[in-house]
C-alpha positions as CSV (number, residue, x, y, z in Angstrom):
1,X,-9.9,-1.5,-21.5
2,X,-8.6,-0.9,-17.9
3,X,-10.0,2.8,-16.3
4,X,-7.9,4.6,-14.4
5,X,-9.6,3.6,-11.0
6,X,-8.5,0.2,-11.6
7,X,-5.2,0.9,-12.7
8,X,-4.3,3.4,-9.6
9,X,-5.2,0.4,-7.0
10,X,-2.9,-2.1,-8.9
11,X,-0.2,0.5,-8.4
12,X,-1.4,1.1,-5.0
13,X,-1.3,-2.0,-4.0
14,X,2.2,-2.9,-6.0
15,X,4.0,0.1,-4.0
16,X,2.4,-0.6,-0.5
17,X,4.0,-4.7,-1.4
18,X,7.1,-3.3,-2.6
19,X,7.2,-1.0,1.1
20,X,6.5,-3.8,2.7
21,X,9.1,-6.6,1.1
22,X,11.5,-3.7,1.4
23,X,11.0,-3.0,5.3
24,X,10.7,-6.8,6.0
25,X,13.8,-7.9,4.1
26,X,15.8,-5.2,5.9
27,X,13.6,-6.2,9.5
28,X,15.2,-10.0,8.9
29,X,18.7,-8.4,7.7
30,X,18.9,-6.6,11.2
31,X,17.8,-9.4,13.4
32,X,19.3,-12.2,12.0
33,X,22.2,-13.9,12.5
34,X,23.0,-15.7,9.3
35,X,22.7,-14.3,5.8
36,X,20.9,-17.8,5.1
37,X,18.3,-16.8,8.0
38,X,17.3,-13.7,6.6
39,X,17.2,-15.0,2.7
40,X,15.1,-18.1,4.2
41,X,12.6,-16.3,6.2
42,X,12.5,-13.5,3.9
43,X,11.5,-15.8,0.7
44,X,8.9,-17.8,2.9
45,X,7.4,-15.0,5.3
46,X,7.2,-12.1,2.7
47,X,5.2,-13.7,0.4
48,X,2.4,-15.0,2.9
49,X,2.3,-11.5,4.3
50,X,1.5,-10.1,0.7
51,X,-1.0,-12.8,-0.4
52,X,-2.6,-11.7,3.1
53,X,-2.8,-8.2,1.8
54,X,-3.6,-8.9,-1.6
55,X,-6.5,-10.3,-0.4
56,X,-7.3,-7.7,2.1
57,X,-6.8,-4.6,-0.6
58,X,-8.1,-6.6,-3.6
59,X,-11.1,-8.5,-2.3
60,X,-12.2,-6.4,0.7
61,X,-11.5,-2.9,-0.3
62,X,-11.8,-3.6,-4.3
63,X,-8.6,-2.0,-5.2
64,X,-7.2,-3.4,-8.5
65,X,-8.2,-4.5,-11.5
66,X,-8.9,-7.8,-13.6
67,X,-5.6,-8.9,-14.3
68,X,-6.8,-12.0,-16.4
69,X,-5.1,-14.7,-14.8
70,X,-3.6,-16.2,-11.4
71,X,-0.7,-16.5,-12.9
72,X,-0.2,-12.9,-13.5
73,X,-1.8,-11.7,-10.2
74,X,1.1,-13.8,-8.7
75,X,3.8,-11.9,-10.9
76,X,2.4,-8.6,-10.6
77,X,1.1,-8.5,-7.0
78,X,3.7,-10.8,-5.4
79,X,6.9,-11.5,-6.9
80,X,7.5,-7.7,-8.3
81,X,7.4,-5.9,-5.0
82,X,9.0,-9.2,-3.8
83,X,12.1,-8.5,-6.0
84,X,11.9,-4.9,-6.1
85,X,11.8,-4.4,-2.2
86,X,14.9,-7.1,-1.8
87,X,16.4,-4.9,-4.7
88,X,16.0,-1.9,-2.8
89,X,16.7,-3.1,0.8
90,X,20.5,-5.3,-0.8
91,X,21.4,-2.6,-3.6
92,X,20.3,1.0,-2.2
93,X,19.9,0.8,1.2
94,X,23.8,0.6,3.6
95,X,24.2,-2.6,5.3
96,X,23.1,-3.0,8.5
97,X,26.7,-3.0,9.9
98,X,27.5,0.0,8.1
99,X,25.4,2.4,9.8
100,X,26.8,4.3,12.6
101,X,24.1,4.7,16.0
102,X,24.3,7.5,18.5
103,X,25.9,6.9,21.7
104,X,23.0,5.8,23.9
105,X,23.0,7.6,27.5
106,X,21.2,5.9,30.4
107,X,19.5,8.5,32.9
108,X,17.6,6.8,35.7
C-alpha cells in the first residue's frame, strides 16, 4: 500500500520533470538553429538533467515512493515528463517564430 506522503513526492517530482522537459525543449527550440539540433540535444541533455534530479529529490530529500522496479522508475520519473513536457512545449505552446516581441529602445 502506497501513503499519501509517498504518493505526493512521486507527483512532485513527475511535475517539477515535466516543468523542466517543457522549459528545456522550448530553451533548445529558441536557440537552435536546426529542428534536428533541438530534437538531438533535447533527447540526450533532458534526460541526464532528470536522472540528476531524480536522484537529488528521490535519494537526498526522500521524496517518492517504492516504485518496484528500475524499469518503471525510468518510465515514470523520466520518460513521462520527457514526453509530456515535449508534448506541451510542440502542441500547446506558439512557435518560437510565431511570437511577436516589443520593439526594444536603446537609451544610453
Amino acid at each position: 500500500m502506497v501513503s499519501l506522503a509517498s504518493a505526493v513526492g512521486l507527483l512532485l517530482i513527475v511535475c517539477v520533470h515535466t516543468l523542466f522537459a517543457a522549459v528545456a525543449t522550448r530553451f533548445f527550440r529558441i536557440r537552435l538553429e536546426t529542428q534536428w539540433g533541438a530534437v538531438i540535444y533535447s533527447l540526450l541533455l533532458i534526460p541526464v538533467a532528470l536522472v540528476g534530479s531524480t536522484i537529488l529529490l528521490s535519494g537526498v530529500l526522500g521524496l517518492g515512493g517504492d516504485l518496484g522496479s528500475r524499469e518503471m522508475v525510468l518510465t515514470v520519473v523520466i520518460v513521462l515528463p520527457l514526453a509530456l513536457g515535449y508534448t506541451i512545449d510542440v502542441f500547446w505552446m506558439p512557435h518560437p517564430d510565431e511570437i511577436e516581441l516589443p520593439e526594444t529602445t536603446e537609451n544610453r
